[in-house]
MARKOLTI-573041 format. One record per residue: residue in one letter; x, y, z of N, C-alpha, C in turn. Coordinates in pm, whole numbers, padded with zeros to 5 digits, always signed. Example, Ala and Ser with C-alpha at 12.3 -4.5 7.8 and 13.67 -1.06 7.14 Angstrom:
A+01319-00569+00780+01230-00450+00780+01320-00330+00780S+01285-00225+00708+01367-00106+00714+01290+00003+00787
END
This chain:
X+10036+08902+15061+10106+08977+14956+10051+09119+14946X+10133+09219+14978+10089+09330+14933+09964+09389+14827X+09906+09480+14769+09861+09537+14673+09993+09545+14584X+09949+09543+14409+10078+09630+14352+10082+09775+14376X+10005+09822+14394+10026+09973+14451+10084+10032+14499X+10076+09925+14633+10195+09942+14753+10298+09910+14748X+10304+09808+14647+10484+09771+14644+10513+09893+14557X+10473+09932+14454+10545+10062+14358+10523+10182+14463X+10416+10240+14577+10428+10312+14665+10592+10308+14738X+10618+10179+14807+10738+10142+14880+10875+10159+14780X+10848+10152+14628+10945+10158+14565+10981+10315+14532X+10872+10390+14497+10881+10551+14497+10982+10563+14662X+10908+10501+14748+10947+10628+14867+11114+10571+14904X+11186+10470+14835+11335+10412+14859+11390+10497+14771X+11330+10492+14617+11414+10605+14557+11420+10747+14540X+11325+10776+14662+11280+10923+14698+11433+10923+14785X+11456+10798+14933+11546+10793+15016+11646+10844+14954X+11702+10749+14869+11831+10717+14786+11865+10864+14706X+11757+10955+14698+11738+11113+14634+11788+11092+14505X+11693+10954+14427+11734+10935+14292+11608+11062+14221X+11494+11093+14334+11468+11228+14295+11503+11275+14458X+11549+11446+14449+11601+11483+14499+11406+11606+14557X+11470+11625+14674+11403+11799+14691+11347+11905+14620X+11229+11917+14610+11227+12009+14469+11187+11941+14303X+11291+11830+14276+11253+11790+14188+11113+11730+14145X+11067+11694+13987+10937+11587+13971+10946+11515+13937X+10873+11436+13997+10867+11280+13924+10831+11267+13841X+10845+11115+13748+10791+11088+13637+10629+11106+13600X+10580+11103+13487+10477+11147+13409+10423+11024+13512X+10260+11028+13504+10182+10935+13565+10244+10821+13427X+10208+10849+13291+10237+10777+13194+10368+10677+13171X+10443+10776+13179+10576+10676+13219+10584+10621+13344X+10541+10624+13448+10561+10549+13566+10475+10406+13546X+10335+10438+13482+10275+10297+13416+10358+10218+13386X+10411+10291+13220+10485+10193+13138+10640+10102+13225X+10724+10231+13321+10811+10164+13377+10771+10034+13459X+10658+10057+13546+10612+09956+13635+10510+09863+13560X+10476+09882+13416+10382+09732+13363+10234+09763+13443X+10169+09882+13490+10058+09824+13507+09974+09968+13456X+09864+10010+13502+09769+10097+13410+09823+10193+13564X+09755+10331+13449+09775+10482+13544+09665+10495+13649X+09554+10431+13662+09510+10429+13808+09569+10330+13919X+09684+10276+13878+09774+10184+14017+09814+10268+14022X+09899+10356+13975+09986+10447+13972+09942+10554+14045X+09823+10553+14016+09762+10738+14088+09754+10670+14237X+09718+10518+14303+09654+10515+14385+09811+10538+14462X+09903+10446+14382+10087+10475+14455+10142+10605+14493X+10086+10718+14425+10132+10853+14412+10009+10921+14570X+09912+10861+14515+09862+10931+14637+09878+10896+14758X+09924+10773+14788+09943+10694+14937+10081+10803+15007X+10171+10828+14905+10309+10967+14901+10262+11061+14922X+10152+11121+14816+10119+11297+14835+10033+11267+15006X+09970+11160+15073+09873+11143+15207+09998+11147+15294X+10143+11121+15295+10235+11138+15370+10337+11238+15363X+10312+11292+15293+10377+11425+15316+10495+11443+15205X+10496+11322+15127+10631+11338+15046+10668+11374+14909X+10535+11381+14837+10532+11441+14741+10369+11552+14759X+10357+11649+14683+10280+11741+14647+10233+11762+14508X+10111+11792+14502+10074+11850+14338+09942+11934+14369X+09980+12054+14218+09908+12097+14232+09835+12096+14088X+09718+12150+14074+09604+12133+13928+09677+12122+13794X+09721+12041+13755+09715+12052+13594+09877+12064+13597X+09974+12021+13717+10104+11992+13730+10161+11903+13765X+10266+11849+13730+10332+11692+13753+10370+11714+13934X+10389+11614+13992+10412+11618+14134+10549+11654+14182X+10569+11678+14309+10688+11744+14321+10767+11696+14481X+10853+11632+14433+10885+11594+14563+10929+11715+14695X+10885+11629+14785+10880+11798+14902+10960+11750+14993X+10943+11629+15066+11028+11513+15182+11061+11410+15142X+11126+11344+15203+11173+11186+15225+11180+11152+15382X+11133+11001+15383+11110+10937+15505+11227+10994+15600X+11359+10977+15567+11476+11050+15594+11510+11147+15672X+11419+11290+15629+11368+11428+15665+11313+11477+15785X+11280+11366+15880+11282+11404+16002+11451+11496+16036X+11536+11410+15946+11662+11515+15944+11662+11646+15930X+11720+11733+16024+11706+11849+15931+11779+11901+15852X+11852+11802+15809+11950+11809+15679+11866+11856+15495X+11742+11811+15552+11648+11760+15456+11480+11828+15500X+11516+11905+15595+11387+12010+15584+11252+12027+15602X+11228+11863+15677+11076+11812+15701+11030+11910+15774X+10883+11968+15752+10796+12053+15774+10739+11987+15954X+10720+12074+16028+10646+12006+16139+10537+11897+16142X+10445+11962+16021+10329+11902+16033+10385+11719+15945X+10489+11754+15842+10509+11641+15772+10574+11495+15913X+10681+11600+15973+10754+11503+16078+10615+11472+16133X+10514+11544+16171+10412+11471+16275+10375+11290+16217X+10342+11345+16088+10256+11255+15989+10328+11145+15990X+10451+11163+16007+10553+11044+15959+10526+10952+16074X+10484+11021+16243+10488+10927+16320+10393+10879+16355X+10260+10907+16314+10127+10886+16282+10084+10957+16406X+10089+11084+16411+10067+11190+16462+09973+11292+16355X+09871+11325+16456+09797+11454+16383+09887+11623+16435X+09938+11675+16337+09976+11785+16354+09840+11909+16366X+09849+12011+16442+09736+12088+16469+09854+12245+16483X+09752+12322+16443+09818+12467+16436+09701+12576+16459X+09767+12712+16526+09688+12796+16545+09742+12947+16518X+09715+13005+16460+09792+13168+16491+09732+13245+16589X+09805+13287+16696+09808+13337+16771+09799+13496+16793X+09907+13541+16690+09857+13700+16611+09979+13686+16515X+09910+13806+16418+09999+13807+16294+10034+13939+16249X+10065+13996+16207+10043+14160+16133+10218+14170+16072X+10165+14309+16033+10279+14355+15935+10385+14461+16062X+10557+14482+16020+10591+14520+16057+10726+14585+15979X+10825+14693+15987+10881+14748+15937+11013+14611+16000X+11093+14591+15883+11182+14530+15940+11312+14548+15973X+11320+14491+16098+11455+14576+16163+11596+14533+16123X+11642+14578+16159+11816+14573+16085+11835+14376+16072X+11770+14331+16181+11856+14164+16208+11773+14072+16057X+11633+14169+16080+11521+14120+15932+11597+14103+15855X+11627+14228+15828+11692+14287+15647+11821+14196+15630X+11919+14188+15701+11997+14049+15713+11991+13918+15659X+11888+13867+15756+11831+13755+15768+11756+13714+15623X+11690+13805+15613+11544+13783+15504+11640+13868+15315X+11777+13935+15362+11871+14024+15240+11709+14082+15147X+11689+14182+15260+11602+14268+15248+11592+14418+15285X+11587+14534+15232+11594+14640+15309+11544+14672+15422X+11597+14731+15514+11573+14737+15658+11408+14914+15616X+11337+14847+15698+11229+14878+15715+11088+14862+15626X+11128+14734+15498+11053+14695+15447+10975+14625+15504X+10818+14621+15517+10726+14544+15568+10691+14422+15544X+10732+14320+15643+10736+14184+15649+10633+14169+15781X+10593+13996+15764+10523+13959+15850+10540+13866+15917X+10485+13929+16075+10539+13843+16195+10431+13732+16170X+10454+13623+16253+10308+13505+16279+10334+13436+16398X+10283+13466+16508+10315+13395+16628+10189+13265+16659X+10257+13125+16610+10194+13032+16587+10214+12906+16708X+10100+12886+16785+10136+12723+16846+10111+12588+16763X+10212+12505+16727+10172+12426+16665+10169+12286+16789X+10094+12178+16743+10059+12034+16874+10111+11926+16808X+10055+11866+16876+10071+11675+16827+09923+11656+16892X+09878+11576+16809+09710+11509+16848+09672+11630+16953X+09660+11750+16931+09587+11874+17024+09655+11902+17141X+09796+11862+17164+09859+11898+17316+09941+11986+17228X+09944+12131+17286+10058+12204+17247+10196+12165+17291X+10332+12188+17183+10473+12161+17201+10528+12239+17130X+10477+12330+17068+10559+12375+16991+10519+12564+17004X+10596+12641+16995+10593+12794+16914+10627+12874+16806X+10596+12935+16722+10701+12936+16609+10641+13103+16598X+10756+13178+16616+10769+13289+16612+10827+13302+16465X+10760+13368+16364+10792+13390+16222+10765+13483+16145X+10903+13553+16075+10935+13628+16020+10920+13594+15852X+10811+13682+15784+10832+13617+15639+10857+13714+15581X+10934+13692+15427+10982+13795+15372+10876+13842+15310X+10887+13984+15244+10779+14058+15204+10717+13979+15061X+10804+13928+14945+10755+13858+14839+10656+13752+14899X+10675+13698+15015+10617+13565+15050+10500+13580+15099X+10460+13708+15254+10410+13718+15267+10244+13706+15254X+10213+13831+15169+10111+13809+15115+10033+13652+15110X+10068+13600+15044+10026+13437+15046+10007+13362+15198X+10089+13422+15271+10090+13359+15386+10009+13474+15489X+09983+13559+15437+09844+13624+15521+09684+13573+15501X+09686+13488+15384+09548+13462+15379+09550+13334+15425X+09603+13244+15468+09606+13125+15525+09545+13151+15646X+09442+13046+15669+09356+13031+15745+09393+13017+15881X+09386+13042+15972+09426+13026+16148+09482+12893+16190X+09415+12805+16123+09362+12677+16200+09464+12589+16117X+09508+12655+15975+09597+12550+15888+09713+12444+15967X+09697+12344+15915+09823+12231+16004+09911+12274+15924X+09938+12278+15820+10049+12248+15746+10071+12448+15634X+10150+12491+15725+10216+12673+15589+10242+12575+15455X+10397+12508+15496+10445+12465+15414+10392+12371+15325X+10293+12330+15339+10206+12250+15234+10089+12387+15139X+10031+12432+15238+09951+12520+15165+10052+12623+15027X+10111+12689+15116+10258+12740+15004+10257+12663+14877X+10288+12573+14909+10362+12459+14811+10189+12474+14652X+10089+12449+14766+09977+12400+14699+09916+12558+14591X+09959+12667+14673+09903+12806+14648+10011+12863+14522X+10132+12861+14544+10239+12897+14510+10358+12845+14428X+10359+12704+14495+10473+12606+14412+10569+12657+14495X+10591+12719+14592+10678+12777+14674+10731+12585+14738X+10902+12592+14718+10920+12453+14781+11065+12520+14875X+11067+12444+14990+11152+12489+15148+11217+12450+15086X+11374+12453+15061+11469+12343+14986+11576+12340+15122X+11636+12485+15184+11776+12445+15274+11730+12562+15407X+11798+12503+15462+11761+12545+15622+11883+12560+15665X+11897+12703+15796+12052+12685+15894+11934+12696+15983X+11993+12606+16088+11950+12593+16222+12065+12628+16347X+11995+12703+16442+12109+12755+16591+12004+12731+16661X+12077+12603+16747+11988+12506+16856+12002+12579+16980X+11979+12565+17081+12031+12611+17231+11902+12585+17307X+11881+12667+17401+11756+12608+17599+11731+12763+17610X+11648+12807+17627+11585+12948+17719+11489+12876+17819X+11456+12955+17896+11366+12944+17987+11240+13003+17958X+11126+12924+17985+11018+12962+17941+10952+13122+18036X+10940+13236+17944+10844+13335+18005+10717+13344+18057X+10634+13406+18059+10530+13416+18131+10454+13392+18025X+10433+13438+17878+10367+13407+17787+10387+13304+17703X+10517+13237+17660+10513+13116+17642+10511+13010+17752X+10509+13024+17865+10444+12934+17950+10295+12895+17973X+10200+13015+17928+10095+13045+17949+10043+12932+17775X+10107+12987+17675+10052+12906+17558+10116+12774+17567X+10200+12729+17587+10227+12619+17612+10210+12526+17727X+10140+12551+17811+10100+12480+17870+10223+12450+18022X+10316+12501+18076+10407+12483+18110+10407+12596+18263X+10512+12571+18345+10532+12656+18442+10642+12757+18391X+10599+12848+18437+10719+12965+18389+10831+12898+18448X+10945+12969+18358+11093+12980+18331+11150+12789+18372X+11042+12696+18309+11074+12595+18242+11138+12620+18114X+11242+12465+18098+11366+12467+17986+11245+12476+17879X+11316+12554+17762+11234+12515+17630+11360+12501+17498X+11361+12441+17407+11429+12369+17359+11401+12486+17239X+11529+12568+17186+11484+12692+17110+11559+12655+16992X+11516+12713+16849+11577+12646+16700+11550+12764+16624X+11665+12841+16602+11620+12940+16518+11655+12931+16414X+11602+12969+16310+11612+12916+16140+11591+13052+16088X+11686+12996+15931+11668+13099+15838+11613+12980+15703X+11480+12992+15625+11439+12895+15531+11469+12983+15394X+11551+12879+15309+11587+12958+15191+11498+12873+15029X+11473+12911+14933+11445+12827+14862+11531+12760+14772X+11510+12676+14680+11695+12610+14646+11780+12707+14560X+11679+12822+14472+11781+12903+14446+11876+12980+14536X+11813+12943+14708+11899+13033+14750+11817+13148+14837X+11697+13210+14774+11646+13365+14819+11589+13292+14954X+11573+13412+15064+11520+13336+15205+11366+13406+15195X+11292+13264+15255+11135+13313+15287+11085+13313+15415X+11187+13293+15516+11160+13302+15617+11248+13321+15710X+11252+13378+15856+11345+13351+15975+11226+13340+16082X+11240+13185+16227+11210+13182+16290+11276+13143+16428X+11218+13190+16515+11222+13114+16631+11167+13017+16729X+11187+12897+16685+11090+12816+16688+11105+12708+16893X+10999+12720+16971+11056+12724+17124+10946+12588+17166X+11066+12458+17146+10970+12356+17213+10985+12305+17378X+10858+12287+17420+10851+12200+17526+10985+12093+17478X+11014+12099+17597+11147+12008+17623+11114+11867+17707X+10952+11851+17740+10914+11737+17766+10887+11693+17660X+10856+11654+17549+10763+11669+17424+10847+11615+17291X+10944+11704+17287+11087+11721+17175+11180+11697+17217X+11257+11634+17162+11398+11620+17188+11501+11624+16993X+11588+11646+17067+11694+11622+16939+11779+11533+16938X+11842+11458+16850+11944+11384+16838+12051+11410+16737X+12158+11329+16729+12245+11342+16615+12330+11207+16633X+12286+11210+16476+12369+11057+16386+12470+11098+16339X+12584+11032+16354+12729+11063+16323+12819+10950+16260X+12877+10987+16121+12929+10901+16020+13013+10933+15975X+13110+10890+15902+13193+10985+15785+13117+11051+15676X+13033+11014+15665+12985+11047+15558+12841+11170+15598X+12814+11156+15729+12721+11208+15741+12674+11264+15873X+12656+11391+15932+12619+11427+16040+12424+11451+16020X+12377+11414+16073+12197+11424+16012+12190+11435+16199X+12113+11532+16214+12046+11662+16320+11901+11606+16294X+11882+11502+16395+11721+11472+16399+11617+11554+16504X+11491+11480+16457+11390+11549+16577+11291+11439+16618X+11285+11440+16730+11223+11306+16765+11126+11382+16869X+11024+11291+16935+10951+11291+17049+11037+11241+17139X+10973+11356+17318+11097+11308+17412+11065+11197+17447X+11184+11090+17506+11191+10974+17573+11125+10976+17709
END
């Protein structure tokens, strides 16, 4: 028989699925989640934390928790963070910045980021892994409000989008993604581990928050041994997954 912990853990993360809380939103008081479930607020904290150790809810000091993913969210309908998709598959996500600095932003920025063209935003040219094998690149554009916060983040951080969340309350809510193949160059062959002008599996994004304002545009260039994509198809539902390749 389970812990009760774990069964109210398993019960949070179905009605996380079901988005009886949604993205963004918080969950109930530690207090009321007691009283709903009949048992004391340290089952409760241990249920909440087994969620915040997987990536699906967040909190920060002296604030109620906040849902960030659902098991689901490997979709990118639903916005799972790299490092979160890692976690989900019991994968250690690993990250590095590569270089970062400030830059005047060019006409496609100001667009992208509905920012004036030559306002200073920041690039971050990041390899992110799975258990220490690089697969990933993420060429990233942040908007100037965001920035800042995301210049003092440490080199080595696995997870932006968690630190954000933890620094800021900053939450990813909607994503456009434009999929397509380039061929790997001389320098992303070189960081990734790969022979030049090998396929790389390219995803460029614009990240908005749910009001809407964008905090980011990237270009994000995976090993195509490594990643793959799929798509589930319903009436009800097209969901754009990300999987490890076969």
């Amino acid at each position: 028989m389970p812990a009760r912990h774990e069964e109210i853990a398993e019960e949070l993360r179905r009605a996380i699925d079901r988005e009886e809380y949604t993205v963004g939103s918080l969950l109930p008081a530690e207090t009321d989640l007691a009283a709903h479930y009949g048992v004391s607020r340290g089952t409760v904290r241990q249920a909440v934390a087994a969620l915040t150790a997987e990536g699906l809810i967040g909190s920060r000091q002296g604030a109620r928790r906040v849902v960030l993913a659902s098991r689901r969210s490997q979709s990118f309908a639903e916005l799972r963070s790299f490092a979160q998709w890692a976690r989900a598959m019991g994968r250690a996500a690993t990250g590095h910045v590569v270089s970062q600095g400030y830059l005047p932003a060019t006409a496609a920025d100001a667009v992208r980021l509905q920012l004036r063209e030559a306002t200073p935003v920041l690039h971050v040219l990041r390899v992110r892994g799975l258990d220490g094998e690089p697969v990933l690149l993420e060429r990233t554009v942040y908007a100037d409000w965001i920035s800042p916060a995301v210049a003092v983040i440490e080199p080595e951080c696995p997870s932006v989008t968690q630190r954000l969340f933890e620094d800021t309350g900053l939450v990813f809510a909607y994503g456009e993604h434009v999929i397509d193949a380039v061929a790997a160059g001389a320098r992303d062959a070189d960081l990734l581990g790969v022979r030049r002008t090998s396929p790389l599996l390219r995803v460029r994004r614009v990240t908005t928050t749910r009001e809407g304002r964008p905090v980011e545009w990237s270009d994000d260039r995976y090993r195509s041994d490594a990643v793959s994509f799929s798509v589930h198809n319903s009436m009800d539902n097209n969901a754009l997954a990300r999987k490890t390749a076969e």
